[in-house]
C-alpha positions in Angstrom: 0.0 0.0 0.0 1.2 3.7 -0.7 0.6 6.8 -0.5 0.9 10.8 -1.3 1.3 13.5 1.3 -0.1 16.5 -0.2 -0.3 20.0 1.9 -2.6 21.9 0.5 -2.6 25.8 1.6 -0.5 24.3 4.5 -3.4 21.6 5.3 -1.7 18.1 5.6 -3.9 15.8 3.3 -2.4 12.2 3.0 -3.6 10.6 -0.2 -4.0 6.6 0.1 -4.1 3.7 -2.4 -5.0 1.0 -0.9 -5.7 -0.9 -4.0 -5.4 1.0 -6.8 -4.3 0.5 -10.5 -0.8 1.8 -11.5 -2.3 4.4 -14.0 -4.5 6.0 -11.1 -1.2 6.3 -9.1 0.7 7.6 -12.1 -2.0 10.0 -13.2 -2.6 11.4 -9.5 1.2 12.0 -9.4 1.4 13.4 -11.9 -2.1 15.6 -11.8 -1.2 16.7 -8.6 2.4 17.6 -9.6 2.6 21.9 -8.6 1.6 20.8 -5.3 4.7 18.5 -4.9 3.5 15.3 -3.6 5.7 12.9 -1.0 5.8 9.6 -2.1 5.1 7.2 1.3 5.9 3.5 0.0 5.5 1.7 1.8 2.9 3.3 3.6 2.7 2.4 7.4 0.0 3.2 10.4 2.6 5.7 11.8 2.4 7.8 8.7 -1.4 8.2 9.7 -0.9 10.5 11.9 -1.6 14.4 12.1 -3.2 14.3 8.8 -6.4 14.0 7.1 -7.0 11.2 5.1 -8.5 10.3 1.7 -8.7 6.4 1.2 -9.0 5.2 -2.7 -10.6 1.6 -1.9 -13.3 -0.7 -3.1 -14.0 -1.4 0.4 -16.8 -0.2 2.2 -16.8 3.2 4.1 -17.5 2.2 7.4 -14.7 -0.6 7.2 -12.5 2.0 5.7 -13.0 4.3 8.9 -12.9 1.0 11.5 -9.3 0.4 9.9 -7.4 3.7 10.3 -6.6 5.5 13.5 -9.8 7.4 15.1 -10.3 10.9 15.5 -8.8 11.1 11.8 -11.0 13.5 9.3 -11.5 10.8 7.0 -13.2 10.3 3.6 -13.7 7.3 0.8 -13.5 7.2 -2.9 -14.6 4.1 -4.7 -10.7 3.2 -7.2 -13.5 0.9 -9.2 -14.1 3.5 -11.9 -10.2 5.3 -12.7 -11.7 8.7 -14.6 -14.5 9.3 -11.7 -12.0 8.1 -9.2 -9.3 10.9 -10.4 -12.3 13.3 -10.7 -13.5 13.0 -6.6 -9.9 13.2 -5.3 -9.6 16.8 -6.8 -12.8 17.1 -5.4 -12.0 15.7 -1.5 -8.8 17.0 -1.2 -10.3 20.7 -1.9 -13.5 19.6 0.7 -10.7 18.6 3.5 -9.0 22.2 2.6 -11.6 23.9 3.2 -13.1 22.2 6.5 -9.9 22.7 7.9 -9.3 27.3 7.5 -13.3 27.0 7.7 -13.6 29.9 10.3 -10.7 31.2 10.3 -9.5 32.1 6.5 -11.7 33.6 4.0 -12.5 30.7 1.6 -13.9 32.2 -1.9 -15.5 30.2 -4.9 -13.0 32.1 -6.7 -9.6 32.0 -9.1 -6.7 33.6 -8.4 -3.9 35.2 -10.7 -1.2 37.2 -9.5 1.6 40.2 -10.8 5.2 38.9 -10.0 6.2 42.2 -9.6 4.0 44.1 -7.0 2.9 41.2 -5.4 -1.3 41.9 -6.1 -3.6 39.4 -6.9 -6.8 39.2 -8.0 -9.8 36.9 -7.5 -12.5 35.6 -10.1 -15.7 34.6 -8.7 -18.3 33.0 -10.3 -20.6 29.9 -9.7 -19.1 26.4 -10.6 -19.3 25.7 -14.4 -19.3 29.0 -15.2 -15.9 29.7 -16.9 -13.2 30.1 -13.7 -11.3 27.3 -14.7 -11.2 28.7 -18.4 -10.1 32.2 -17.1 -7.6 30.6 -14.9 -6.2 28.3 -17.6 -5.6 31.2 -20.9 -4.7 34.3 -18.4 -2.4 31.5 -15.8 0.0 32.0 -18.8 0.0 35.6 -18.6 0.3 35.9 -14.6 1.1 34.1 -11.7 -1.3 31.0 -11.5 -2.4 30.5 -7.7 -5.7 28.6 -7.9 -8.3 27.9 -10.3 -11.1 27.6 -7.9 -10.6 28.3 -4.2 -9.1 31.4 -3.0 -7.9 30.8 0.9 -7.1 34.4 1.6 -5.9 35.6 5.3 -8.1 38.0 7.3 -5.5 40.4 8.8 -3.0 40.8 5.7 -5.1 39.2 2.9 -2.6 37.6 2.0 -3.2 34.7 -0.3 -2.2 31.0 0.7 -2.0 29.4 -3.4 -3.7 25.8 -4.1 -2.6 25.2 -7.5 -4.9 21.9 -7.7 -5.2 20.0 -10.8 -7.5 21.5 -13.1 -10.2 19.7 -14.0 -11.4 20.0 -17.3 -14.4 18.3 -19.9 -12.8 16.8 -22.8 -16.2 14.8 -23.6 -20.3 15.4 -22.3 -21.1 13.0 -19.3 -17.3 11.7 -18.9 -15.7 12.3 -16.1 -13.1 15.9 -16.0 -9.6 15.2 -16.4 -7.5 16.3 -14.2 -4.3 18.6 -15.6 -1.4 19.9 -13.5 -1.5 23.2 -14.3 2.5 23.2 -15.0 2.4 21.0 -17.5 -0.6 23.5 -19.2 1.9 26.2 -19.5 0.9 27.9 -16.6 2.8 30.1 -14.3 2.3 28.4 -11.2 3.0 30.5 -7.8 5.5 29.4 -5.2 3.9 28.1 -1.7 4.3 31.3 0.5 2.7 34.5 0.8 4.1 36.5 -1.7 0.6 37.7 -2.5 -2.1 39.6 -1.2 -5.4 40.5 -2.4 -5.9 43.7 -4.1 -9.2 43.0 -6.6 -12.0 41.0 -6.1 -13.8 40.5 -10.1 -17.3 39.0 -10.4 -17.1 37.1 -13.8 -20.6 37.8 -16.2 -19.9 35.7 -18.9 -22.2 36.7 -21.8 -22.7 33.0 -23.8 -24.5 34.5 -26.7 -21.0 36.5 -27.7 -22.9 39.9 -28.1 -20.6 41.5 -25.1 -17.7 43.8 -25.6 -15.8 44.0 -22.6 -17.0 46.0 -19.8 -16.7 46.8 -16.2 -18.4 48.4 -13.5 -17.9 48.8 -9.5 -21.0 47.0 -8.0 -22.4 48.8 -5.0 -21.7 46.5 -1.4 -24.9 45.5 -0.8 -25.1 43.8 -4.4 -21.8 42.4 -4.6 -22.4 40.9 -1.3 -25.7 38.5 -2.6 -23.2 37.3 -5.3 -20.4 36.8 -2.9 -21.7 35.3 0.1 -23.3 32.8 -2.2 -19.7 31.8 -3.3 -18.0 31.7 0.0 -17.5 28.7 2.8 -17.2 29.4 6.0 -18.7 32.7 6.6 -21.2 31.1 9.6 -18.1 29.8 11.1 -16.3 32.5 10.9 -16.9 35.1 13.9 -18.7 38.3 12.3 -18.1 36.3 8.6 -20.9 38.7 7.3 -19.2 41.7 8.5 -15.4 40.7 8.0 -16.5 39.5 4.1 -17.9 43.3 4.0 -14.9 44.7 5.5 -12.7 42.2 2.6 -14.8 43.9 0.0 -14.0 47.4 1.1 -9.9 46.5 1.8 -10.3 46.0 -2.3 -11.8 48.9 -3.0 -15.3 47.0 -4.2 -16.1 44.5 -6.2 -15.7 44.6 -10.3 -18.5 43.5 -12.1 -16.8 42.1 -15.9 -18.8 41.3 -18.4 -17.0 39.6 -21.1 -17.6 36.9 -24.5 -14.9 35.3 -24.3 -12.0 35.4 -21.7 -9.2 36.6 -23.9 -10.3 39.4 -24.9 -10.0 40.4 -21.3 -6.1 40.1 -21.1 -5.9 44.1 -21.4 -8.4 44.7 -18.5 -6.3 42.1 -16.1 -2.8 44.1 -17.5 -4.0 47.5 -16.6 -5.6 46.4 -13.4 -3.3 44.8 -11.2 -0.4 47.7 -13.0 -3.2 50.0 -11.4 -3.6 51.9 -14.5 -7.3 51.2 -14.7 -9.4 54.2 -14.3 -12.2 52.7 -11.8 -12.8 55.0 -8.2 -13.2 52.4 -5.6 -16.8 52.1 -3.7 -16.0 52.0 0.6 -19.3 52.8 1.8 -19.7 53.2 5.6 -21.8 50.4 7.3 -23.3 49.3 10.4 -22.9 45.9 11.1 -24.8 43.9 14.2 -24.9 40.7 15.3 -27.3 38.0 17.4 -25.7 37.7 21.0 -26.1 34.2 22.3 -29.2 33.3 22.8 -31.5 33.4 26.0 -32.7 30.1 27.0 -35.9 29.9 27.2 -38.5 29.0 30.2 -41.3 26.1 29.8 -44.8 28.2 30.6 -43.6 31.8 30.7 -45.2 34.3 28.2 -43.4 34.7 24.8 -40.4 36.7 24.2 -38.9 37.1 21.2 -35.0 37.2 20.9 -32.8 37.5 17.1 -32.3 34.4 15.4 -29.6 32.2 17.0 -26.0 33.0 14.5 -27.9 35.8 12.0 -25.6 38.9 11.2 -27.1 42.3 10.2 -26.2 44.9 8.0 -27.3 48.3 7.5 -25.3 50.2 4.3 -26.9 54.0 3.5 -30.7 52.7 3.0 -30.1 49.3 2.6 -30.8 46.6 5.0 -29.2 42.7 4.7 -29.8 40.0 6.9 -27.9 36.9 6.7 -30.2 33.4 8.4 -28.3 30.4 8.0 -26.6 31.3 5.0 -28.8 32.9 3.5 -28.4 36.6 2.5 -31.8 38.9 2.7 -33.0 42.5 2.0 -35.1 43.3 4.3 -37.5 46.6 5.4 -36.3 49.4 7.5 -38.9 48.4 10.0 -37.9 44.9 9.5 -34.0 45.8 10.6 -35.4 48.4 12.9 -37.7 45.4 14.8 -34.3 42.7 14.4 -32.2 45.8 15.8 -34.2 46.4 18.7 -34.0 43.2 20.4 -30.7 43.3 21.5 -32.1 41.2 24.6 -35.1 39.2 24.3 -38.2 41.5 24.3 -42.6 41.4 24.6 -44.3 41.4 21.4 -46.3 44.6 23.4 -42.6 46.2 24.0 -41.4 46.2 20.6 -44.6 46.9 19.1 -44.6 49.9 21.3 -41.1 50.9 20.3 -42.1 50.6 16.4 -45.3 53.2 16.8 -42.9 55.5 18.9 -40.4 55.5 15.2 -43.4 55.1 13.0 -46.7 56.4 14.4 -49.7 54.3 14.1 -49.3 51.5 13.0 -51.9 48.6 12.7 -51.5 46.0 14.8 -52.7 43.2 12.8 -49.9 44.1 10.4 -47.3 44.4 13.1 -48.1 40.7 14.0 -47.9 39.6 10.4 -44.5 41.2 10.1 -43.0 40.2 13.4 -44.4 36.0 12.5 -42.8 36.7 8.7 -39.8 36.9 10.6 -40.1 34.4 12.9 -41.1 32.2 9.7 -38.2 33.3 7.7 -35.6 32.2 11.0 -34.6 35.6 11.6 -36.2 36.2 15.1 -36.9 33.2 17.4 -39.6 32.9 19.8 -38.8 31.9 23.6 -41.1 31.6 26.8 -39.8 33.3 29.8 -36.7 31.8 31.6 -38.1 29.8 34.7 -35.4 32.1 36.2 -35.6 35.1 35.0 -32.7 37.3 36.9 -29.8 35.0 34.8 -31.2 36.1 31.9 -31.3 39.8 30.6 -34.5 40.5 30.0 -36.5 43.6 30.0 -37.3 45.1 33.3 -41.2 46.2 32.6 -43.8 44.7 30.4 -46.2 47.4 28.6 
């Protein structure tokens, strides 16, 4: 049995073959290549150690787990089928990656190219299938190649950790990808360090019909943010992850918007960007940014309370209010975010209907009860009964 010890963005991933063919080991060698595999052969139990494992087997996955050391992060692949095989390790490594800087990294759906001379990169995001990998593989010749797909980016310096992964790419319709290193596709593939640090984030618009010239356009934070949260991992884990991913965008100066036809025609807009010789203002808007404190345990026959949403994040840019529920990013009212606002400790339905009318004037209360169970429905407020014990929990001192 053997092995490959692959550290991707510094995350110790051991590769095993338990029973594999000799082209799966030769192709995974050499697929995985820019990350610069170790070759364990034999491979022992001691070498199971301190790692996270991938197990290529026909065996099942509970006898898989049974044999290897507990308390390992561990996942299967069925060897049966080569192509599919090859396919799902591109696919587990990057799962065991990001599970392991979930929380504390910024983890983007996004490529990553980079100048060699200042140091900047940039990062593509788009939705999976949607032309990153292309992007990566034509403009990877023309700049530094760090990733084709995940962007692990630190919070304090954004500076970028490179996963140069095999790309995967569709040679034929409902076939497996193959899986390329990207050094042997020509492209300029980063060293392992830190040499560079976010400077652009670019939203990708591919238009498919080939009518688009290339263009570009800051997107305003609340908008970029729908696009971007939806291509992150992590952000729940990630203390404030709504706020810091706001902060990111305004580090960056805003999100670009590019609408393109095809990707090299976009070569000139990547040049004169990361030389910073592309006439775009950046977009920092101020914003107020709240969170849900923990959570009030509630009583068994106490009268209701209602308390924000266990883990949702609030923010309020100029007049627009986003509220992120289980990762899942909302606009919402200015009475709504005034209401989730407002309960900064659990609070009486009378209380905060109160507070509205004293902001508003009159306002019905049958449609003050619909709004406040919408959000309740919609996990953004959570109902509670009052503590059994009231005075270790801090809750309002008067009913109305």
């Amino acid at each position: 049995m053997r092995g490959l010890l692959l550290h991707p963005a510094d995350v110790p991933v051991l590769v095993v073959f338990e029973d594999a063919a000799d082209r799966l080991w030769e192709d995974s060698l050499r697929a995985w290549g820019s990350l610069t595999p170790q070759i364990i052969d034999p491979l022992t139990e001691a070498h199971a150690e301190d790692v996270r494992l991938v197990v290529l087997t026909r065996r099942s996955a509970a006898d898989v787990v049974a044999a290897y050391p507990k308390g390992l992060e561990t996942t299967t692949i069925d060897s049966s089928d080569e192509g599919l095989a090859a396919e799902r390790l591109t696919v587990h490594v990057t799962m065991h990656l990001l599970k392991a800087h979930a929380g504390n990294k910024h983890l983007l759906h996004a490529a990553v190219l980079g100048d060699a001379e200042s140091g900047q990169a940039v990062g593509l995001v788009a939705a999976s299938g949607t032309g990153k990998t292309t992007a990566a593989s034509v403009l990877g010749a023309s700049f530094a190649y760090l990733s084709d797909e995940t962007a692990v980016i630190n919070v304090d310096d954004l500076s970028i950790m490179p996963y140069p992964k095999p790309l995967s790419v569709i040679e034929e319709e409902n076939a497996p990808k193959v899986q390329y290193d990207p050094a042997q596709r020509g492209l300029q593939v980063a060293a392992p360090d830190s040499t560079y640090a976010l400077s652009h984030l670019v939203i990708l618009d591919r238009d498919k019909t080939g009518q688009s010239s290339v263009s570009w356009e800051r997107l305003p934070l609340d908008d970029a943010l729908f696009t971007i949260v939806l291509q992150s991992s992590g952000v729940q884990q990630m203390p404030q992850g709504l706020g810091e991913l706001a902060r990111l965008l305004n580090r960056v100066g805003g999100a670009i918007k590019l609408t393109y036809s095809e990707i090299t025609e976009t070569l000139p807009f990547f040049r004169d960007l990361l030389a910073g010789q592309l006439d775009i203002p950046p977009l920092t808007p101020d914003f107020d940014y709240l969170c849900a404190p923990e959570p009030v345990t509630g009583g068994t026959n106490g009268d209701k309370l209602y308390q924000r949403a266990a883990g949702t994040e609030g923010l309020a840019i100029g007049d627009s209010f986003l509220l992120a529920t289980s990762g899942r990013l909302s606009r919402i009212s200015i009475i709504g975010w005034d209401i989730w606002s407002f309960l900064e400790v659990p609070r009486y339905a009378d209380d905060i209907y109160k507070a509205m009318v004293e902001l508003y004037g009159d306002i019905a209360r049958l449609d003050f009860d619909t709004a406040l169970r919408g959000m309740v429905d919609g996990q953004m407020l959570k109902v509670i009964r009052q503590p059994d014990a009231p005075e270790d929990a801090p809750l309002p001192d008067n009913r109305t």
